[in-house]
Structures are given as C-alpha cells and as structure tokens.
C-alpha positions in Angstrom: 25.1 -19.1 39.0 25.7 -17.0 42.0 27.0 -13.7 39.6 24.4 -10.6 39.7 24.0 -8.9 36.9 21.8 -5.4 36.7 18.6 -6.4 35.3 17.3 -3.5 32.4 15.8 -0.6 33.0 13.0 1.7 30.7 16.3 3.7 30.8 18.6 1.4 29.5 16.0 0.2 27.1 15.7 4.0 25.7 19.1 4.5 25.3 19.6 1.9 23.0 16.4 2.1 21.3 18.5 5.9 20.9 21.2 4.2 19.4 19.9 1.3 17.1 16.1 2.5 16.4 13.7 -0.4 15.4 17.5 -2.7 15.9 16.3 -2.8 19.2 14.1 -5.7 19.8 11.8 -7.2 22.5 8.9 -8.5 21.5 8.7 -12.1 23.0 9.5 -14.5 19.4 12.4 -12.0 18.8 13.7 -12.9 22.5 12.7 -16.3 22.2 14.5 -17.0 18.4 17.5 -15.6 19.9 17.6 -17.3 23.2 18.7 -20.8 21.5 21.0 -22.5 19.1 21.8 -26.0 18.0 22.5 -26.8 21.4 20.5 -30.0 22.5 17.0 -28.1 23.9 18.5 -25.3 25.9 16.9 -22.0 25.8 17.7 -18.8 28.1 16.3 -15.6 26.8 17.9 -12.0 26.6 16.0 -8.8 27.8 16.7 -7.1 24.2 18.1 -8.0 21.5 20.7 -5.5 19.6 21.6 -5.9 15.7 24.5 -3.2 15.4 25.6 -2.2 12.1 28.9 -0.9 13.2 31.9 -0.9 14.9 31.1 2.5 16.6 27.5 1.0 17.7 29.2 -2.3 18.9 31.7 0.2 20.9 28.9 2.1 22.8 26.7 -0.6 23.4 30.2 -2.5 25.0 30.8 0.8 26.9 27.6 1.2 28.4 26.8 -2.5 29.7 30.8 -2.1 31.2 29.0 1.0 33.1 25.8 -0.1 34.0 27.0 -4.1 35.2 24.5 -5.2 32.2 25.3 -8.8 30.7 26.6 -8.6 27.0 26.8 -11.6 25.5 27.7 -11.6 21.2 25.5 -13.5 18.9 26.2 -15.1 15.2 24.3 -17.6 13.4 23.0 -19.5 16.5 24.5 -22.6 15.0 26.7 -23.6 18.3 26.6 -27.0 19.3 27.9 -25.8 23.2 25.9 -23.4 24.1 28.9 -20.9 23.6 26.3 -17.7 22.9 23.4 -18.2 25.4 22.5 -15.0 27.1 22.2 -17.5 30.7 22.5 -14.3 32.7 20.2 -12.5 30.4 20.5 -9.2 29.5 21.8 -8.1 26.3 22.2 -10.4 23.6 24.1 -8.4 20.5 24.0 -10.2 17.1 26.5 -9.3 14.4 24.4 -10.7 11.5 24.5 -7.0 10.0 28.1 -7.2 10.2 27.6 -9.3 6.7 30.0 -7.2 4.6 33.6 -8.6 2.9 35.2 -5.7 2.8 38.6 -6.5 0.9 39.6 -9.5 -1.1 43.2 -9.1 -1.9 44.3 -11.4 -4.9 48.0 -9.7 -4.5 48.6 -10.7 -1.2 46.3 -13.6 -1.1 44.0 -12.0 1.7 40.3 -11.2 2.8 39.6 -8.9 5.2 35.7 -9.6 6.1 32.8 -8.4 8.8 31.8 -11.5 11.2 27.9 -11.6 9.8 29.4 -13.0 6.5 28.2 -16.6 6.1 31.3 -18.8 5.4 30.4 -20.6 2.4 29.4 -17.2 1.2 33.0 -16.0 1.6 34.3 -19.6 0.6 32.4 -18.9 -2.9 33.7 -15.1 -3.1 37.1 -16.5 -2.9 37.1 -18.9 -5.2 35.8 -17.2 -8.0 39.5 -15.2 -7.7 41.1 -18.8 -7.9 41.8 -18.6 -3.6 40.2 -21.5 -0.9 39.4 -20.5 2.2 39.6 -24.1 3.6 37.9 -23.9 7.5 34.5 -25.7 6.3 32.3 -26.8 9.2 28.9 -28.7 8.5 27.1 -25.8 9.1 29.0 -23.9 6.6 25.6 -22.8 4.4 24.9 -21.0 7.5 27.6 -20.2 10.4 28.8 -16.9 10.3 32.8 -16.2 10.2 32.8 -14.7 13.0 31.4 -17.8 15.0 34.2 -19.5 13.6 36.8 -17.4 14.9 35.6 -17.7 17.9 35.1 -21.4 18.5 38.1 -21.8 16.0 36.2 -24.2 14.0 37.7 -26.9 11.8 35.9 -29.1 9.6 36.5 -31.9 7.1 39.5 -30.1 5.5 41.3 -29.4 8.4 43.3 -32.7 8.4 45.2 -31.7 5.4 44.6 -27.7 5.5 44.6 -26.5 9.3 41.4 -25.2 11.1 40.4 -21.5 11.3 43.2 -20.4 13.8 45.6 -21.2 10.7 44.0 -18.5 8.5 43.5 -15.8 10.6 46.1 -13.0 10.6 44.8 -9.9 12.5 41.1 -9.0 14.2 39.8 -5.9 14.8 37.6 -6.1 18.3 35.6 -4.1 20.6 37.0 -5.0 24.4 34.3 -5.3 27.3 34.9 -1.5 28.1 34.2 -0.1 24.4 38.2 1.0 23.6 38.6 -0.5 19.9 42.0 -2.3 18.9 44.0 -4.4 16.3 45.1 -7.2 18.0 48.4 -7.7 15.0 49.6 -7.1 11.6 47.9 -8.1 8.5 51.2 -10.5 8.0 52.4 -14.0 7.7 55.4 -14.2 10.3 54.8 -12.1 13.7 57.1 -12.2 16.4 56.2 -8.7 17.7 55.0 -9.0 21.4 52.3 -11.7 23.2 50.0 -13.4 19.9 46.7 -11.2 21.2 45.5 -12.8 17.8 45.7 -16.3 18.3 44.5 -15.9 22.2 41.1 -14.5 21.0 40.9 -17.1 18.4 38.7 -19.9 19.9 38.3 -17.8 22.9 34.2 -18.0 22.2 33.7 -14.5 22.9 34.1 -13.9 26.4 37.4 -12.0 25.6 35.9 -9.6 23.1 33.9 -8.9 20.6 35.2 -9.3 16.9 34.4 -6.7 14.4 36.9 -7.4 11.1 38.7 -10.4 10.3 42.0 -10.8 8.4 42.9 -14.0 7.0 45.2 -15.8 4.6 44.3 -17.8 1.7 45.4 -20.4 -0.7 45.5 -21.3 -4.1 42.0 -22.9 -4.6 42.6 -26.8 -5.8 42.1 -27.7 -9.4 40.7 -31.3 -8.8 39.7 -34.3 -6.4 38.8 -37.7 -5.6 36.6 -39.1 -3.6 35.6 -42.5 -2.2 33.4 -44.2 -0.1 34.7 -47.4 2.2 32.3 -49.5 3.5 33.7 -51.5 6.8 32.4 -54.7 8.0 34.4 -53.9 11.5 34.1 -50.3 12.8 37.4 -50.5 14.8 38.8 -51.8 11.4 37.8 -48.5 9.7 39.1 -46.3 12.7 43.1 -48.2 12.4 42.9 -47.8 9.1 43.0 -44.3 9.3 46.6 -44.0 10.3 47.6 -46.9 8.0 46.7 -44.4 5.2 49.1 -41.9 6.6 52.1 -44.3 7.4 52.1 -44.5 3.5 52.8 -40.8 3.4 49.2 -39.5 2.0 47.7 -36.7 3.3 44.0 -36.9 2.3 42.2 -33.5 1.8 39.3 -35.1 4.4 39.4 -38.3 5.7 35.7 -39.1 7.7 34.3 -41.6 9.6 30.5 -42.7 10.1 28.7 -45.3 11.6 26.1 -47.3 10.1 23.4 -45.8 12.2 24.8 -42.5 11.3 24.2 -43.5 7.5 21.3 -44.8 8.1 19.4 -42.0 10.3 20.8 -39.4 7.5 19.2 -41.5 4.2 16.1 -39.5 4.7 17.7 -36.0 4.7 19.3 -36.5 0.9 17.3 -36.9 -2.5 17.6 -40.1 -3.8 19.3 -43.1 -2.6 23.1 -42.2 -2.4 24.6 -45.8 -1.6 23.6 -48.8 -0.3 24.3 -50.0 3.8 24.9 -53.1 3.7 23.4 -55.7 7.0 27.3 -56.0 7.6 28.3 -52.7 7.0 29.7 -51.2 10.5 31.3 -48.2 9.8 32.2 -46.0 6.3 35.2 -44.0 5.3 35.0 -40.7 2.9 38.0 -40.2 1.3 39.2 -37.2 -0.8 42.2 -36.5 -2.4 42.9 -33.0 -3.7 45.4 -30.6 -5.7 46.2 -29.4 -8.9 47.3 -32.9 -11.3 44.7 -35.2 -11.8 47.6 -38.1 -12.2 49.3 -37.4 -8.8 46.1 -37.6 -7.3 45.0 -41.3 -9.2 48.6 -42.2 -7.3 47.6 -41.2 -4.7 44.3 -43.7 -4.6 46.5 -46.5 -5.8 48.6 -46.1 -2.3 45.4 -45.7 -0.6 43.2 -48.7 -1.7 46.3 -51.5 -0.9 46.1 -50.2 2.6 42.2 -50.4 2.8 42.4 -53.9 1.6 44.3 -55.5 4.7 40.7 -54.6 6.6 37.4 -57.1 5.9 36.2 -54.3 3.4 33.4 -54.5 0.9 33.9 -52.6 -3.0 35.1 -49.5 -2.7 32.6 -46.8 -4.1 34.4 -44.0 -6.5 32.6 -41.4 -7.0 32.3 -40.4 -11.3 30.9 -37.1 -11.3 30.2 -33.8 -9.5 27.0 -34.1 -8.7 27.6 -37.9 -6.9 31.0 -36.3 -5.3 28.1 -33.5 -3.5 25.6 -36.3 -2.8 28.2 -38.2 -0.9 29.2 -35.2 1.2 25.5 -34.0 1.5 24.9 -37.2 3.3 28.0 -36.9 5.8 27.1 -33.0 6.3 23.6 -34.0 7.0 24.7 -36.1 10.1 24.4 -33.8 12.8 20.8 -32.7 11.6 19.6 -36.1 11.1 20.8 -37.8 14.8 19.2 -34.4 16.4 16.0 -34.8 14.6 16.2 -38.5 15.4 16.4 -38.4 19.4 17.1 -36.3 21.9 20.4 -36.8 22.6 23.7 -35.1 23.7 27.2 -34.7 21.6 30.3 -34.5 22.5 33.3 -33.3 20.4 36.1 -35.7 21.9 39.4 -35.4 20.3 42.7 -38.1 20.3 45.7 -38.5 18.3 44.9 -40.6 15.2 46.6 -43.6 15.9 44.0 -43.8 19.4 40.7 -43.8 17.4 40.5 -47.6 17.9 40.9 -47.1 21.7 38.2 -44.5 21.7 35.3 -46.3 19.7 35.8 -49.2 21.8 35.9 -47.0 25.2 31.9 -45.5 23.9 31.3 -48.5 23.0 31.6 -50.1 26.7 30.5 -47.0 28.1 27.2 -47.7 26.7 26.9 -51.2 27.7 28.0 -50.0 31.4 25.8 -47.2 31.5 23.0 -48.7 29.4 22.5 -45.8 26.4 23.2 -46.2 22.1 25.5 -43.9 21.1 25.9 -42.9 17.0 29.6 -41.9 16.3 31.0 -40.3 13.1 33.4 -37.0 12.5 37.1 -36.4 11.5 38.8 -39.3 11.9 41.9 -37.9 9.6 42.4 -35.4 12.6 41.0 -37.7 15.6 37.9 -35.8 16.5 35.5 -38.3 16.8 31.7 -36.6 17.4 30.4 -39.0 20.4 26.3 -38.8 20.1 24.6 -40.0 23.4 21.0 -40.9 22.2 18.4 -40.7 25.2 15.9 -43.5 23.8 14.3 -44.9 27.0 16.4 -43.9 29.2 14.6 -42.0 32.4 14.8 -38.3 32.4 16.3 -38.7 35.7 19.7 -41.0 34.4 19.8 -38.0 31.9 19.4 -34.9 34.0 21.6 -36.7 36.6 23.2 -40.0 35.6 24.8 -39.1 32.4 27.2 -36.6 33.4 29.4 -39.7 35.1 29.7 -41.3 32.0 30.9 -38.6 30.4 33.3 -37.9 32.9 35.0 -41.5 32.6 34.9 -40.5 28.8 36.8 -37.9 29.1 39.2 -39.2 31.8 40.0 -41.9 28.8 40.5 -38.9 26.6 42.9 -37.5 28.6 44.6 -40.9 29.5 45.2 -41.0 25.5 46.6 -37.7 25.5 43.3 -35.9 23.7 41.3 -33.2 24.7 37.5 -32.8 25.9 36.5 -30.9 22.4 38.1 -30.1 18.9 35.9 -27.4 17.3 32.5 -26.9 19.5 34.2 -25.3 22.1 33.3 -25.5 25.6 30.8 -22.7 25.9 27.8 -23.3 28.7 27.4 -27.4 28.3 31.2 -28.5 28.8 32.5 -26.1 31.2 31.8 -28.3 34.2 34.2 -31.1 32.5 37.3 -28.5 32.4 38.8 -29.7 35.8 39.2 -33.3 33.8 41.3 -31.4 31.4 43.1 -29.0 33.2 44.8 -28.1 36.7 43.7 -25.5 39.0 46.7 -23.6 37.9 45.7 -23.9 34.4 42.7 -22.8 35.0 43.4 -20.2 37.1 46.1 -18.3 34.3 42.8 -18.6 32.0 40.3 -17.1 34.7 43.0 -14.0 34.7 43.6 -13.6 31.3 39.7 -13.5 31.3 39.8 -10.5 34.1 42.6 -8.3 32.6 40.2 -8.4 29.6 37.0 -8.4 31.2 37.1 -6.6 34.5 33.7 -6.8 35.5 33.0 -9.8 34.0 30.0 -8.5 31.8 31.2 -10.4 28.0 29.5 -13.5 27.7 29.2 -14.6 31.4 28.7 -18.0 32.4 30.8 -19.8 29.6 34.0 -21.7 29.6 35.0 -22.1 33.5 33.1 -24.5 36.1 31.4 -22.6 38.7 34.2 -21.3 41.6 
C-alpha cells in the first residue's frame, strides 16, 4: 500500500470536533470497535471517528478530507464479511448509524424512501405492517444497516425467487468524494434517461460515494408459506437436486443448502433441539414456498417432493407451525456465527449457475484433500452462491498466511471455468481484491479504475478496496 494519505492534525481534529461536538470520537475502544467487522480477525483503526447526523455534515466532512488528502472511508453496522469498510489507510472513518430515520413509506406507490442507519429488518417490519415486503434479507438482517446493503448489493435467502437489493432500489441520494450532493435518478420504475448512475453505485461498496437516502420499490407482502427440511445421504445429490426442482417449473421463495458440519456446529446457537442429523446425513435442503393461496402452494410441494425422491433421501421434515418454521431458519441464519466461533477460518462467497453446484462441491471438496484443509459449505443453492468456509484447524500459520491464497486461486479459476463469479453478495472489499485479475481483464479492470477516478479524483473514499495493488 504505496498511497499516502495526510495523517490528522490538532487542526483537523478541531474542525470537526467544530462540526459534530462530542460525534467526534478518539478515545482508543471507540477507534478500536470501529476498526473491525465480521471480517475473519482483521483490524486497522481510524484516527477519529465521525457519527454525522446529516446530509449537510456528511457534505462538509466529504469536502474537507477532498481538500486536505485525508482518508474517508463510510461506516454501517460493521457486519461485512470482506473487509469492504476498514479504514486500512486510516484516517477518517464516518459511520451513518445516525442516519437511522425512514423518512417516507408510500403505500400509493408502493415505495420507502429511508436514511442508510435504518436496520433492515427494522424497515422489513415497518413495511409489512402496511401489507408491503421488502424481500433483500441477508443473515445479518437483525443488524446490517440498509445502507450496507446498497452498497455490497446484498441478497439473501429470498433472492432466488425475489431479486437481491439492486432490484429494489429506484433512486439514491449521495454525497460525492468532493461534498457536491446529487440524485443519481427518478423515484420511478422504468428509466431510460441517460447512464443508470443508480445501479453503478449499487454494490459499488462505497468507494464511489457516500449514500445518504434510499428509494426503493416494494411488493405485496405474502400471505403464507411452506417450509421443509431435506435431509441428503449424498451432498452432491442435494446440490443436483436443486435444478431438478426448477425443471418442474417451481420457483421456491428460498431454496438453501447446508452441510452436516454446518448443522452440526450451529445446534448450540438455537434453543432446543430443532432436528435430528442423522450419522448419514450429508447435506440438508430448506425449502419454502410462498404467495397468497395456501392450495397453490400445497401443489407446489406435491411437484417438489417427487423430484426429491429420485435422490437417496431420508423423511422429509414439514414444518407445522410458526414458531418450528423460525427455528428452522434460526438454525440456517445462525451458520455464519457458529463456523466463526468454531475456528478460525476464511469464507468465500463463490457463485455458479445452478445447474454447476455439483461441479463446485466436488471442486472444494478435492481442493481440500490437495491442499490438506476441512472446509464447511452451505448458502443459496436456489441462486448458486455457495459460501465456501476454509477452516484453519492445524494447519501452520504459515500455509495460511502464505499457502492458502493458491488454493483459492484454483477455486476461483474453476469458478470462472463454470461461468460464475468470485462473490455473490460480500463484495470484494479489502480480502478479495487481490483475486480480481481471475475474474477480469486488464481492460475490465481498467474501465472500473476510471469510473473510480471521474468519481474520486484524489482517491480519498474508501481507499484500498476493490482493485489489486497497481
């Protein structure tokens, strides 16, 4: 990391101590809280740490790091799993968690127009008590901020039947690296007026701009669902039968794959003893079916269980009531934080067309008998994003500082070969960016660097993310 960046001053601190009052914060937990996220072990602290309250605050601070050559990286929830808001060139690290208003729910047109602070199973629930779904529901929905999600375009288990975040969001409000303030659309459903600055900054893991207000579409919320639980005795078996269930023209509302480590490492993390893993038990599929007529939806199960049948299966479990439909998705929510508590271990968010799961369990799978490590799988399968977890066990610190990265790289180069991609919804942030190559030409890469510059002349908004070091 060759890029010099002007380290703050007593002046700098006072202006913004000017600005924000007691919102300017650096005392050592402070710095030290906001230096991380979810991100394996990583930590790279700020100098100060901002909480604006506004779009005018967010505007100055923007303008006055583009002066001074001052780092600015945006901060939500600090629930990443790439390292996408790690202040690596430290600096100034500005969280939005005060931006935690939803300003407008519009039952006429269907729309919310929110701040980014606003937890998204906080604006899920806001929704649906006017009858609308907000679909976009990562695992950390309890505690990710909606404006994270815009900018890692996050999906989610709905996503295979409802789209992921960049499918809901209509027009943003943001702050560009040099303070001027803009709408990047129209608060419409069909645009065709000019380059989509919307959809660019979507997923664009703030290094673009910073997002102030969101507009997004919603839906009719769903009346009703089903859900099951499909225990494998072959994990490939459960991975093909995936796309079997949409050759028979169902779309399930989530469709999700876990391993039988997975299951088992996450049993301690949910009350009471949800199902039963069998010695034989490879791999489970959750299955839900959603909509608005319970009888469509039974129809849809009696489709679904014939095609789960020509696979060495065991019983299908149904689940009878609410509170056994959340216990079942408590325990595949409750994944991630069990394999991180487990071991220390590295994820990554490979995705390939359906029909190539197969191919790709069995390519981790002989990864880790070439390379020597355990890896614990589960994720989307209805979408192909299988989450790849890399457990360190006793492997030397020096295969894992060093060794590891060439297994990951054959990974991916399978990934690509299958015509996927190196992430579906952590984004590439600090961890991934020295894969990119794998995934895209120099040419690619280099329309992306100047995108990046006509934004971000000096380079100041979230350095260090995205693109391998030049």
């Amino acid at each position: 990391m060759d890029k010099k960046y002007k380290r703050l001053t007593r002046g700098d601190v006072e202006f913004f101590r000017e600005l924000l009052g007691n919102f300017c914060l650096l005392d050592d937990e402070t710095l030290q809280e906001y230096g991380q996220d979810e991100t394996e072990d990583l930590c790279y602290l700020p100098e100060v740490v901002l909480k604006p309250e506004s779009v005018e605050e967010i505007s100055k601070i923007a303008a006055y790091c583009n002066e001074q050559g001052i780092a600015l990286t945006p901060g939500g929830a600090r629930t990443g799993l790439s390292g996408g808001m790690l202040p690596v060139y430290g600096g100034v690290l500005l969280s939005l968690e005060r931006m935690n208003r939803i300003l407008e729910i519009d039952e006429k047109n269907h729309q919310v127009i929110t701040e980014p602070g606003v937890i998204t199973e906080v604006l899920q629930n806001a929704v649906k008590e006017k009858g609308l779904f907000y679909p976009p529901d990562p695992a950390s929905r309890g505690s990710c901020f909606i404006g994270g999600n815009v900018s890692e375009n996050s999906g989610g288990p709905k996503a295979v039947k409802y789209g992921v975040t960049k499918d809901y969001v209509l027009n943003l409000e943001v702050v560009l690296p040099t303070g001027e303030v803009i709408w990047t659309g129209a608060n419409v459903l069909k645009n065709a007026t000019g380059y989509n600055l919307t959809q660019l900054l979507v997923g664009s893991e703030g290094t673009l701009a910073i997002i102030t207000k969101i507009v997004m579409r919603l839906i009719p919320h769903p009346t009703r669902d089903l859900l099951m639980l499909v225990p494998f005795r072959k994990a490939e078996e459960a991975c093909e039968a995936v796309a079997a269930i949409f050759r028979e023209g169902i779309i399930p509302s989530s469709l999700e794959f876990m391993e039988r480590d997975a299951l088992l490492w996450t049993m301690p993390f949910v009350s009471g003893r949800v199902i039963n893993v069998q010695d034989d038990h490879e791999a489970h599929l959750l299955i839900e079916v959603d909509g608005f007529d319970q009888d469509q939806l039974m129809q849809d199960c009696e489709k679904i269980v014939p095609v789960l049948e020509q696979y060495d299966i065991d019983e299908i479990l149904f689940a009878e009531s609410a509170k056994q439909k959340e216990e079942l998705w408590q325990l595949r929510r409750k994944v991630g934080e069990a394999v991180k508590s487990h071991s220390i271990y590295k994820e990554e968010d490979t995705v390939v067309p359906r029909f190539e799961l197969p191919n790709l369990l069995r390519l981790v799978k002989s990864l880790g008998k070439k390379y020597g490590f355990q890896s614990v799988c589960y994720g989307h399968a209805g979408d192909g994003n299988l989450h790849v977890n890399i457990i360190k066990g006793d492997l030397s610190d020096d295969f894992w500082e060093h060794g590891l990265s060439e297994a990951i790289c054959e990974l991916f180069e399978g990934v690509i070969a299958m015509d996927g991609t190196i992430s579906g919804e952590h984004g590439i942030g600090l961890v991934q960016k020295r894969y990119m190559p794998i995934a895209f030409s120099e040419v690619q890469l280099g329309l992306m660097r100047s995108i990046k510059n006509s934004f971000d002349p000096k380079g100041i908004l979230n350095p260090g993310k995205i693109f391998p070091e030049s």
